[in-house]
N, C-alpha and C positions, 0 to 999 in steps of 0.2 A: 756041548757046543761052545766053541771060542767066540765070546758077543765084540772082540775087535776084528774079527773077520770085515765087519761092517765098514771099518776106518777106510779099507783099501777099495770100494765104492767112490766114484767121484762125487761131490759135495762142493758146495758152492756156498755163500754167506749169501743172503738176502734180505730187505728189508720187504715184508707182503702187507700194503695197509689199504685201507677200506674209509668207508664211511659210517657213521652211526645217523642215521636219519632222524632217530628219535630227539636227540638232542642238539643234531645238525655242529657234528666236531669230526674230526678225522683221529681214526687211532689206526693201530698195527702191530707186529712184532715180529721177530729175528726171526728167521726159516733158515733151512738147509736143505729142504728135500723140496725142490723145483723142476721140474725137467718137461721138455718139449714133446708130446704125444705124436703128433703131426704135424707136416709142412703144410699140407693144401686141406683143408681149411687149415691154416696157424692155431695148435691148439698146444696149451700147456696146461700140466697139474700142481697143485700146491698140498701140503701135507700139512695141516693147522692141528694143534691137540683140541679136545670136546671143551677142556677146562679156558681157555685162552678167549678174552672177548674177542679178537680177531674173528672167531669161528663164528660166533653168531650173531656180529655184524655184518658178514661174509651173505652169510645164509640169507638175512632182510632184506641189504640191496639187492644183491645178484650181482658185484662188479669188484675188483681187486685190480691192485697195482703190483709189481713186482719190480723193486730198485737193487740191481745188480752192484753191491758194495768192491771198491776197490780194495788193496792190500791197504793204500794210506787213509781208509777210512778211520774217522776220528772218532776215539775209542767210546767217549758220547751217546753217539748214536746208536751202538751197542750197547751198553749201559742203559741206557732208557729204554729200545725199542725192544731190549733183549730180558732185563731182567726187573719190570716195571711193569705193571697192567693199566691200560687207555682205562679198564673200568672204573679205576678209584685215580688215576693219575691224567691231565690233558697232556700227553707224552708228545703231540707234534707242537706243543707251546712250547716245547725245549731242544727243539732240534731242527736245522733249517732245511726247509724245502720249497720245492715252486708246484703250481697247482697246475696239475695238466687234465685234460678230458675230465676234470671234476674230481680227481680224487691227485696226492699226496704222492710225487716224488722227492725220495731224499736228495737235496743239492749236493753238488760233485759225484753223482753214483758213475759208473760206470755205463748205463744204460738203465730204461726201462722198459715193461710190457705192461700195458694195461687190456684187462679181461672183463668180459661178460659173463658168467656163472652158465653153461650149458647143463653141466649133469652132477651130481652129488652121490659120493659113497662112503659111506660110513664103515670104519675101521674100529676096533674095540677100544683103542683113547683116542683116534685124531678123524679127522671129516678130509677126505680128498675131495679139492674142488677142479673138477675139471672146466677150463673158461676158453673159451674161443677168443684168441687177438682183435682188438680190435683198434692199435695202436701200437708203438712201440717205436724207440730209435737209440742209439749210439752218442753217448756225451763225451765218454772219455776215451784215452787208448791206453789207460795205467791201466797193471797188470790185474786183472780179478781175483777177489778173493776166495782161496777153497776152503774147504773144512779143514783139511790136513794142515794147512798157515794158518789158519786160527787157533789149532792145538800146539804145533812146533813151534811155529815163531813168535806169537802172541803170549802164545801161553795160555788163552783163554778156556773158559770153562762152561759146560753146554747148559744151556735152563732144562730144570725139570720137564718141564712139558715140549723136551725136543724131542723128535722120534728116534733120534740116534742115541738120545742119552743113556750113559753106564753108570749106575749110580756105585759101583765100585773104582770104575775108572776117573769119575770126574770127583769123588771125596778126596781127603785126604790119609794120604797111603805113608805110613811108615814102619821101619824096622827096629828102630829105635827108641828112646824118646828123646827129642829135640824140641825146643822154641820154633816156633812159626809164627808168623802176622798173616792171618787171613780178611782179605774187603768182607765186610759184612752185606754189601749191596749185591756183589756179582760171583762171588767164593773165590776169587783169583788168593792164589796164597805166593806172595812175596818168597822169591830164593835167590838175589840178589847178591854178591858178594861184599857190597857198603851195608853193615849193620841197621838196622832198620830205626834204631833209635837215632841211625847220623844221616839220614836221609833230609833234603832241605824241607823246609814247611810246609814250602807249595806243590811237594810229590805229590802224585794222581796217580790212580791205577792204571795198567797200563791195557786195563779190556773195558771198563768200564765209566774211567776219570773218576771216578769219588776221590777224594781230597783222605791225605794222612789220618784224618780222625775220626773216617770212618773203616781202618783196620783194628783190630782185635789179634790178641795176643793170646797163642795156645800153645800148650803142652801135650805131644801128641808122641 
């Protein structure tokens, strides 16, 4: 089986975050696999991995947000919500958002849906949360972000526990051996045509923002 068959599936970027009651904080993380089950009742599913606190935070409340990320979402927010866990990091301390129906939209999203937890099904790594609307509206009119713009144009690289992830496709692949600079935060690997050692000081990654010194220097 060809595992990029999957690519040509439409995919979307999202931010899906929750509450943690226990300690009364808001966390969340990157998704791609969102999609609307029904119009009447308004129901949509989410696809969280078993390993991700989102999942069972998810699980305690019974309530999720879904923030529809635009293409000029700032790469930030990706970086933190993408490749950082709420369980050892307070990840909405570091990213800006407005507090709707009780739980945590990212500012400037494209839109959001906020959900009620109707039914749970367990997958062999992720929990499909199916959640009935119970809110939801329209912020922006920039274009939404797909999966396929996060891999072509960004460049970005999928986290471990995304359900699409290739762990062949998203490493680093070469024929050669050459120099690389890869983010140790987010695995983004620099191919730039400015030399990497003449890049200015205050280069960021361009999926995740980590700052020049946190790339690393490989022979691959």
């Amino acid at each position: 089986m060809n595992p990029f068959v999957f690519r040509n599936l439409s995919y979307g970027v999202y931010v899906v975050s929750t509450v943690d009651n226990g300690v009364k904080k808001y966390t969340g993380c990157i998704a791609n696999s969102v999609m609307q089950v029904t119009s009447a009742p308004a129901t949509v599913a989410v696809s969280i991995n078993h390993d991700n606190y989102t999942n069972k935070c998810i699980k305690e409340s019974g309530i999720f947000a879904v923030s529809i990320l635009g293409e000029k979402t700032r790469p930030k927010i990706i970086g933190t919500l993408g490749f950082r866990s709420g369980r050892d990091t307070d990840t909405f301390a570091q990213v800006s958002y407005e507090e709707i129906g009780g739980l945590p939209v990212i500012d400037k999203a494209n839109g959001y849906i906020l959900c009620k937890v109707e039914n749970i099904m367990e997958a062999a790594t992720h929990t499909v949360f199916l959640g009935t609307v119970v809110d939801g509206d329209i912020l922006s009119d920039e274009p939404s972000m797909t999966y396929a713009y996060y891999h072509k144009v960004i460049k970005g690289k999928s986290p471990k526990n995304a359900p699409t992830y290739i762990e062949q496709a998203d490493g680093i692949k070469a024929t050669a051996k050459r120099v690389v600079y890869k983010c140790t935060v987010c695995g983004y690997i620099y191919e730039g045509e400015t030399p990497f050692e003449d890049l200015p000081d205050d280069y960021k990654c361009p999926v995740c923002g980590a700052g020049k010194d946190k790339f690393i220097k490989l022979e691959v």
